[in-house]
N, CA, C and O atoms as CSV, one atom per row, in Angstrom:
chain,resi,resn,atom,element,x,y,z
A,1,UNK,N,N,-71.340,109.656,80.722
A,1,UNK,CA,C,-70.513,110.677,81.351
A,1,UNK,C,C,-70.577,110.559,82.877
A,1,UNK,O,O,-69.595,110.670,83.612
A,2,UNK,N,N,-72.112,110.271,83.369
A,2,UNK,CA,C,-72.205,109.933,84.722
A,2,UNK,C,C,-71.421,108.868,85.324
A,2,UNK,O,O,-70.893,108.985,86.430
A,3,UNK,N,N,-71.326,107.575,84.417
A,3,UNK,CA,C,-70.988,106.942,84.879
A,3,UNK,C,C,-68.857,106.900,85.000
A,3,UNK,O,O,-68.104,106.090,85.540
A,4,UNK,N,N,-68.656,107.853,84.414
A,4,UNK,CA,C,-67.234,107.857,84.314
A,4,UNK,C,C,-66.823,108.315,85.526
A,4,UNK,O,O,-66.160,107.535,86.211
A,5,UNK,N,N,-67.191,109.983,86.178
A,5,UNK,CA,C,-67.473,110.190,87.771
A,5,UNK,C,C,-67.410,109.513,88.257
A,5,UNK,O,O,-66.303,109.144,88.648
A,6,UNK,N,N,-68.905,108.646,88.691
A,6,UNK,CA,C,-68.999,107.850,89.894
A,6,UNK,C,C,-67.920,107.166,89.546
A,6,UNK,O,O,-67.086,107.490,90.391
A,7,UNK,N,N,-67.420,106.396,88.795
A,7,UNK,CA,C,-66.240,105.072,88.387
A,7,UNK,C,C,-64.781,105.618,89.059
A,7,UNK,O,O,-63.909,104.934,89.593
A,8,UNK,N,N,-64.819,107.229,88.828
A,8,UNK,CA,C,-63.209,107.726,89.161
A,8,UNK,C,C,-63.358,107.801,90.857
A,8,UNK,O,O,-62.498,107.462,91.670
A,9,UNK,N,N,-64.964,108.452,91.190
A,9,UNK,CA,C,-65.306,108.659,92.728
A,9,UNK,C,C,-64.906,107.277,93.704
A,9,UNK,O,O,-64.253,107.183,94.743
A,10,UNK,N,N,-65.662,106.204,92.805
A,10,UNK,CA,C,-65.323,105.103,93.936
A,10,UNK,C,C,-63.926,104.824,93.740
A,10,UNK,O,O,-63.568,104.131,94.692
A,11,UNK,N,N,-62.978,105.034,92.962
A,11,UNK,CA,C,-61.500,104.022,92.785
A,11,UNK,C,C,-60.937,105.252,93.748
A,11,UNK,O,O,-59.707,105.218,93.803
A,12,UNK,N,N,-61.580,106.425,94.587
A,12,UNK,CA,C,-60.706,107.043,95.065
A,12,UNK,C,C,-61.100,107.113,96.689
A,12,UNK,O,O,-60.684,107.882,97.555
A,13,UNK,N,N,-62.028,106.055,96.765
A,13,UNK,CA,C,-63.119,106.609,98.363
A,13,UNK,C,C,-62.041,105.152,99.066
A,13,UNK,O,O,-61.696,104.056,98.624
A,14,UNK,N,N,-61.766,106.065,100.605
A,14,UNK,CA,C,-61.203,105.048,101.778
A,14,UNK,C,C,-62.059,104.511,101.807
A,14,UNK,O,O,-63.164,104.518,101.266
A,15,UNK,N,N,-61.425,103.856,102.655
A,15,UNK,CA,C,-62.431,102.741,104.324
A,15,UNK,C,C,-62.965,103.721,105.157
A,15,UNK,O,O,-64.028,103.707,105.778
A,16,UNK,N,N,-61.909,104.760,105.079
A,16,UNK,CA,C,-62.234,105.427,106.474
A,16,UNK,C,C,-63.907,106.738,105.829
A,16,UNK,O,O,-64.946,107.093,106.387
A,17,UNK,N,N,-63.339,106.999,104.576
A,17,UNK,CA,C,-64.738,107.447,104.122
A,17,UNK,C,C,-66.078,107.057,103.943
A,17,UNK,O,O,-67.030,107.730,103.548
A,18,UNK,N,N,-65.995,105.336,104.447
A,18,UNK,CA,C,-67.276,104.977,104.699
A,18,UNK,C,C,-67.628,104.593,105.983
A,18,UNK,O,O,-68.755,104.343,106.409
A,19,UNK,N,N,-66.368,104.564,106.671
A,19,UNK,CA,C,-66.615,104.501,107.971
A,19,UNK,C,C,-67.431,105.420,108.602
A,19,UNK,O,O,-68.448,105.159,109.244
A,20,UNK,N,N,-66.727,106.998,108.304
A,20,UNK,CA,C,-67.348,108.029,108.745
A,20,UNK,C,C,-69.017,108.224,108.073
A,20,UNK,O,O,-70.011,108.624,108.680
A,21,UNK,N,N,-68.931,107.883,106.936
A,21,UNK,CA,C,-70.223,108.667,106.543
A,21,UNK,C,C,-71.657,107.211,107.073
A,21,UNK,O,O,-72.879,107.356,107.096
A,22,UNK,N,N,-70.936,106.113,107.372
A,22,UNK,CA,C,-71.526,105.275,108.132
A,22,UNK,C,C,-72.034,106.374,109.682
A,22,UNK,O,O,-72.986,107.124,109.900
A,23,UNK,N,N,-71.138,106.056,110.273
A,23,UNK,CA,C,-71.207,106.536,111.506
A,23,UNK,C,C,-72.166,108.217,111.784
A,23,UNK,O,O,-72.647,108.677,112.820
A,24,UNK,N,N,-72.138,108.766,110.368
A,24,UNK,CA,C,-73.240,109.743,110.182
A,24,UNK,C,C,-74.542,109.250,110.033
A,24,UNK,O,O,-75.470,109.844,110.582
A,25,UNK,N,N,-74.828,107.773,109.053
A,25,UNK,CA,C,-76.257,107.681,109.189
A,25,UNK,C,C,-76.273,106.439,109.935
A,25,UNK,O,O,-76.579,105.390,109.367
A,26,UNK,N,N,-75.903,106.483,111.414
A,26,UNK,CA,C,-76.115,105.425,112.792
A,26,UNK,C,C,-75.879,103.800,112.114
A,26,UNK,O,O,-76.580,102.820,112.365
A,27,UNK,N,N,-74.490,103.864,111.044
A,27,UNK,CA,C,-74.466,102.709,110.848
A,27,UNK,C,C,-72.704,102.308,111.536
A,27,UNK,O,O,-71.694,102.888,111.139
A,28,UNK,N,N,-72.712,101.519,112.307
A,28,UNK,CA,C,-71.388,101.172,113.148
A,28,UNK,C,C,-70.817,100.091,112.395
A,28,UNK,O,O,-71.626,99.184,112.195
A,29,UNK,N,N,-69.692,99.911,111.923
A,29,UNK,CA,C,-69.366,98.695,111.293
A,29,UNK,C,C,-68.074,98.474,112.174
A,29,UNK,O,O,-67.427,99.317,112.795
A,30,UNK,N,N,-67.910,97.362,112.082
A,30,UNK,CA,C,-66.512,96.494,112.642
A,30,UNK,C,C,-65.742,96.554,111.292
A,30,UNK,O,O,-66.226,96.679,110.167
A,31,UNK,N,N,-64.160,96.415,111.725
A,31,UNK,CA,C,-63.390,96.083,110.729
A,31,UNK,C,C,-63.594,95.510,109.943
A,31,UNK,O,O,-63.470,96.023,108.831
A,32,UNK,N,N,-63.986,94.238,110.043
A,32,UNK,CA,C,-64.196,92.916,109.041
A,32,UNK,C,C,-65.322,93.554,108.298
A,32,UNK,O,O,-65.196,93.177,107.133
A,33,UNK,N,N,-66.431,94.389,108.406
A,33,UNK,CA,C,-67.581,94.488,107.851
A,33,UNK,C,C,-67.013,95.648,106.773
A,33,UNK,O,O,-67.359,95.818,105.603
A,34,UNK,N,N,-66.190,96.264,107.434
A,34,UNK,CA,C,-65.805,97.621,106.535
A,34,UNK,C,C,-65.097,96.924,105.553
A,34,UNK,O,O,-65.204,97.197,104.357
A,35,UNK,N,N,-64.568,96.273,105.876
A,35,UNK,CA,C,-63.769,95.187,104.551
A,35,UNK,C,C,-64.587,95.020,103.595
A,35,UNK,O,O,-64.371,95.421,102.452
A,36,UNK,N,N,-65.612,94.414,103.958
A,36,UNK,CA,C,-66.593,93.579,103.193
A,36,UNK,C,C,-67.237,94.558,102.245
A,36,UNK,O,O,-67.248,94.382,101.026
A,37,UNK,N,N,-67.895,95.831,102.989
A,37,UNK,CA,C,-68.382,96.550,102.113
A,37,UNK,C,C,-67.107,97.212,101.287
A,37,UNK,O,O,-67.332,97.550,100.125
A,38,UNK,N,N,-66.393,97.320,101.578
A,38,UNK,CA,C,-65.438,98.487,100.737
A,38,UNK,C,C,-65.255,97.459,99.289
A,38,UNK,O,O,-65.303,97.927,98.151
A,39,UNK,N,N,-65.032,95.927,99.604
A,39,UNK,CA,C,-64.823,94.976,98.873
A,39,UNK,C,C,-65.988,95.608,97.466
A,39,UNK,O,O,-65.793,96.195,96.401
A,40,UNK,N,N,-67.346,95.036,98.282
A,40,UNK,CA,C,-68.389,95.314,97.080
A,40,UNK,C,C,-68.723,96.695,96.434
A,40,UNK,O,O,-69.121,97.060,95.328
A,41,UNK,N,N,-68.359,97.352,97.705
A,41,UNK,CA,C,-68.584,98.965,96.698
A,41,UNK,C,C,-67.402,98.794,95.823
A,41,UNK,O,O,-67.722,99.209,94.709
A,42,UNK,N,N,-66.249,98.392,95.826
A,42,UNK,CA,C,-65.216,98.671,94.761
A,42,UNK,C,C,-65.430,97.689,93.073
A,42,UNK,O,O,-65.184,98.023,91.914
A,43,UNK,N,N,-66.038,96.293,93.727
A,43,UNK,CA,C,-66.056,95.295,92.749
A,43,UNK,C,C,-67.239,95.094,92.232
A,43,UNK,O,O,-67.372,94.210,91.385
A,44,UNK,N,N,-68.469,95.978,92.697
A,44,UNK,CA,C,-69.891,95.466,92.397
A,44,UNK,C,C,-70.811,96.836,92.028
A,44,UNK,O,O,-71.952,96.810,91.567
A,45,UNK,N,N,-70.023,98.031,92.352
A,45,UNK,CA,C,-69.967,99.185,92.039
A,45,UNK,C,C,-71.387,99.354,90.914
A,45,UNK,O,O,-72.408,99.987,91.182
A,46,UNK,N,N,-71.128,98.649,89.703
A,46,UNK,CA,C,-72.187,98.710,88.831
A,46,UNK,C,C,-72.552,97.981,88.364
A,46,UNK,O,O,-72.641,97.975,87.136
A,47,UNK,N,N,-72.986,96.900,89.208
A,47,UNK,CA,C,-74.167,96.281,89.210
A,47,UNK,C,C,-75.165,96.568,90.126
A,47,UNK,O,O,-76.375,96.365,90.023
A,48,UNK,N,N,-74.337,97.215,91.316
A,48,UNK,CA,C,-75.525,98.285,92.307
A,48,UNK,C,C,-76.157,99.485,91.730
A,48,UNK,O,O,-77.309,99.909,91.815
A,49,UNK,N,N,-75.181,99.897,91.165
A,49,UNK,CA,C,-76.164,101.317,90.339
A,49,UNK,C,C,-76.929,100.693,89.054
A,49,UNK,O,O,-78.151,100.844,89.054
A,50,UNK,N,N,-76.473,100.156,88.194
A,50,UNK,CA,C,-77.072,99.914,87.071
A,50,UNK,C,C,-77.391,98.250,86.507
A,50,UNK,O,O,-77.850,97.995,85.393
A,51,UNK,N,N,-77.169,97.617,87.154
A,51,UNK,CA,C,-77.246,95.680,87.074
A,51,UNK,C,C,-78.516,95.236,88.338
A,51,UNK,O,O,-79.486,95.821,88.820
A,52,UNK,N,N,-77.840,93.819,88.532
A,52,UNK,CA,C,-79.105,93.561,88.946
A,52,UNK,C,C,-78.705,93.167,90.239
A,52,UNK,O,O,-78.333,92.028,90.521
A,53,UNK,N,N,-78.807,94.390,91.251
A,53,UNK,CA,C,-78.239,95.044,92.500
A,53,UNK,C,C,-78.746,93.872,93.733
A,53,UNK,O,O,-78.164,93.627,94.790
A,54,UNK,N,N,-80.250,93.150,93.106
A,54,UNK,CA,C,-80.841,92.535,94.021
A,54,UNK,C,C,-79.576,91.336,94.598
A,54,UNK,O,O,-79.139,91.258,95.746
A,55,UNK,N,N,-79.167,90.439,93.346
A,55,UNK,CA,C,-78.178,89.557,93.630
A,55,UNK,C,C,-77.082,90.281,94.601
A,55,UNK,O,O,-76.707,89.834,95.685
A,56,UNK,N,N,-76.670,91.425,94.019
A,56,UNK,CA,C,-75.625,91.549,95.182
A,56,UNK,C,C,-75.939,92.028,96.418
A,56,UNK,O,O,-75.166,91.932,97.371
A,57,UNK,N,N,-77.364,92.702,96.494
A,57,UNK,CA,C,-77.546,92.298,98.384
A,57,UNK,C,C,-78.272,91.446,99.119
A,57,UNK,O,O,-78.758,91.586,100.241
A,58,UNK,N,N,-78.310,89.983,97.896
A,58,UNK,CA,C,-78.758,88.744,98.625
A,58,UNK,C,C,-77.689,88.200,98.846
A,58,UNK,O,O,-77.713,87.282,99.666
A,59,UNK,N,N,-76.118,88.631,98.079
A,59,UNK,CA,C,-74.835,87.984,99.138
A,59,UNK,C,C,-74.192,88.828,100.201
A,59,UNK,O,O,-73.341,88.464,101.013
A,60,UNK,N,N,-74.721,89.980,100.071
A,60,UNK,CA,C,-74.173,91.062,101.083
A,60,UNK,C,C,-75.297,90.744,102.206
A,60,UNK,O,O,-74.777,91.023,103.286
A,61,UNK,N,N,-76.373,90.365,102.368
A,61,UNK,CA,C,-76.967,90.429,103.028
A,61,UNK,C,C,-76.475,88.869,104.125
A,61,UNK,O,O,-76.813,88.804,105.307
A,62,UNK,N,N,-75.850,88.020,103.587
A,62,UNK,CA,C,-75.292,86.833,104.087
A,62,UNK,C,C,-74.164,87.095,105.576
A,62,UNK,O,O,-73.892,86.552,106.647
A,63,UNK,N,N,-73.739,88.452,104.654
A,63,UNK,CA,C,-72.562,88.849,105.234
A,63,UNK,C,C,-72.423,89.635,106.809
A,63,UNK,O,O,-71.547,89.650,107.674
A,64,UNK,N,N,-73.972,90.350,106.640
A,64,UNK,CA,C,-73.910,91.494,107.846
A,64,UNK,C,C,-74.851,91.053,108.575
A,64,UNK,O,O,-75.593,90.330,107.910
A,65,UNK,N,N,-75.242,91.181,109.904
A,65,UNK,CA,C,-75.863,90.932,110.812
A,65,UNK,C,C,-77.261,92.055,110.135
A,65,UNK,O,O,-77.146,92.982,109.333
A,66,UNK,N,N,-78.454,91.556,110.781
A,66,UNK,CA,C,-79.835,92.109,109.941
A,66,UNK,C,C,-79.884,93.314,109.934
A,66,UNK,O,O,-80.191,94.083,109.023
A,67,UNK,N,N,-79.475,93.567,111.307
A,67,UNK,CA,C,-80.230,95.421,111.462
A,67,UNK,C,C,-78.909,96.323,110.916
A,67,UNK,O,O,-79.075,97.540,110.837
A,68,UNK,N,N,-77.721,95.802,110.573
A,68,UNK,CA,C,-76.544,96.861,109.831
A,68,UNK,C,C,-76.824,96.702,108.145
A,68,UNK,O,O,-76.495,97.471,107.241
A,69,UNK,N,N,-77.341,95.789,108.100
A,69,UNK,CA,C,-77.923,95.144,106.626
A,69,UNK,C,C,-78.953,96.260,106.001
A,69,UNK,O,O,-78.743,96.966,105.015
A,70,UNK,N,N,-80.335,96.226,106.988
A,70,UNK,CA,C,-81.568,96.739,106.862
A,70,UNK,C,C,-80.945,98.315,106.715
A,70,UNK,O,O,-81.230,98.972,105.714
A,71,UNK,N,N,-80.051,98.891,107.810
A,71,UNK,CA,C,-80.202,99.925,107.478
A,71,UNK,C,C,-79.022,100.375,106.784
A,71,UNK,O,O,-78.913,101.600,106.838
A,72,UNK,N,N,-77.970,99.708,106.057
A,72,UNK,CA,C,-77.373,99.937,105.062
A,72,UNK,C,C,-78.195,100.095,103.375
A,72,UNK,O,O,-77.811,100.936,102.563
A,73,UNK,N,N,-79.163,99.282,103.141
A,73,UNK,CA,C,-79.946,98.712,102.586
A,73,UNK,C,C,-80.978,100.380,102.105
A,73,UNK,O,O,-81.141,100.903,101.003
A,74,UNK,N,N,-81.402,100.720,103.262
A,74,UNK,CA,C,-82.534,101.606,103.287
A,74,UNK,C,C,-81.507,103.129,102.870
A,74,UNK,O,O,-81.941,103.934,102.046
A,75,UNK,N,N,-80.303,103.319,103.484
A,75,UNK,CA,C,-79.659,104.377,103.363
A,75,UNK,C,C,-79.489,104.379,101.749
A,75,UNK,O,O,-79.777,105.401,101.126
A,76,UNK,N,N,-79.030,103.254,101.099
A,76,UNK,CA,C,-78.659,102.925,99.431
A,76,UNK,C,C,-80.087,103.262,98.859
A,76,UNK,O,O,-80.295,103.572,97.687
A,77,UNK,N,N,-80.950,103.169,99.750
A,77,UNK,CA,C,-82.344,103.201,98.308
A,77,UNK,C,C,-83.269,104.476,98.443
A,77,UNK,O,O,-84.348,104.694,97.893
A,78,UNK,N,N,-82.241,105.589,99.702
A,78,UNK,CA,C,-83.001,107.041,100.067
A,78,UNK,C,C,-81.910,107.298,99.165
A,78,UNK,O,O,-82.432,107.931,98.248
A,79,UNK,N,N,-80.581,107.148,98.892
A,79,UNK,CA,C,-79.706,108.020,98.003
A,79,UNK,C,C,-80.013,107.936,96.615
A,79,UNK,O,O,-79.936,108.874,95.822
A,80,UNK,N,N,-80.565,106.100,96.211
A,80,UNK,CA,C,-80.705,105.997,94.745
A,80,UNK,C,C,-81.783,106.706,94.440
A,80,UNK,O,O,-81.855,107.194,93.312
A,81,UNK,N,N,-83.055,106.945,95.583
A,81,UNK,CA,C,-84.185,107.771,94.805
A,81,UNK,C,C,-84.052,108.784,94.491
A,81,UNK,O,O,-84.499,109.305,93.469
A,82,UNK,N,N,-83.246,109.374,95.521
A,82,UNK,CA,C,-82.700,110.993,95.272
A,82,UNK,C,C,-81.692,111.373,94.069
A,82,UNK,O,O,-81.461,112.494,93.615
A,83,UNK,N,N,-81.310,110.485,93.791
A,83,UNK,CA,C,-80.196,110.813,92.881
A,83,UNK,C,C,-80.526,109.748,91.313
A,83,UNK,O,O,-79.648,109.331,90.559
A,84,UNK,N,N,-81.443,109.607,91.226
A,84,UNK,CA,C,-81.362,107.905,89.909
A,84,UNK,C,C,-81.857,109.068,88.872
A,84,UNK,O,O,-82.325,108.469,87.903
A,85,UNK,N,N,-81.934,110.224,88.704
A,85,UNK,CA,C,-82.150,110.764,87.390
A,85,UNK,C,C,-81.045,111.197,86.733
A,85,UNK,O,O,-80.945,111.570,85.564
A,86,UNK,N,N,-79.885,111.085,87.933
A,86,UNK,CA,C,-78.458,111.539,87.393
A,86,UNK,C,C,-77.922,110.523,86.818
A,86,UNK,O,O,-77.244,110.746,85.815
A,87,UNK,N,N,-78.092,109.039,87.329
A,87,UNK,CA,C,-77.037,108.192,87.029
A,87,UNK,C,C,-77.182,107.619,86.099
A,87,UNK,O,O,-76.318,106.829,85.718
């Protein structure tokens, strides 16, 4: 049931909704980067919540310069602790 939510949540989230909620936790992205992530949050969606998330941020991690990486990285694993009894 959880997973039907999150599935309808992401097919409906902008660019610009991660832009902003970036720019709330001091993460600045460039165009091209917002691409990139919007790419994997849309196509990798669940294998980040429920697969094997490591692979996809050893190619996401290719992608972003270290310290937008690190703290993209750290923001995903304060939300999954807070929230992994729901999902």
């Amino acid at each position: 049931m959880h997973k039907l939510f999150i599935e309808r949540y992401i097919k409906q989230i902008k660019k610009d909704d991660i832009l902003k909620f970036g720019i709330q936790n001091d993460i600045y992205l460039s165009n091209n980067q917002l691409d990139i992530l919007y790419h994997y949050l849309n196509e990798f969606w669940e294998d980040i919540l429920y697969g094997d998330r490591e692979k996809v941020f050893l190619d996401m991690k290719k992608r972003f310069d270290e310290d937008t990486f690190f703290k993209m990285k750290n923001l995903f694993d304060e939300y999954f602790e807070r929230y992994r009894d729901i999902l």
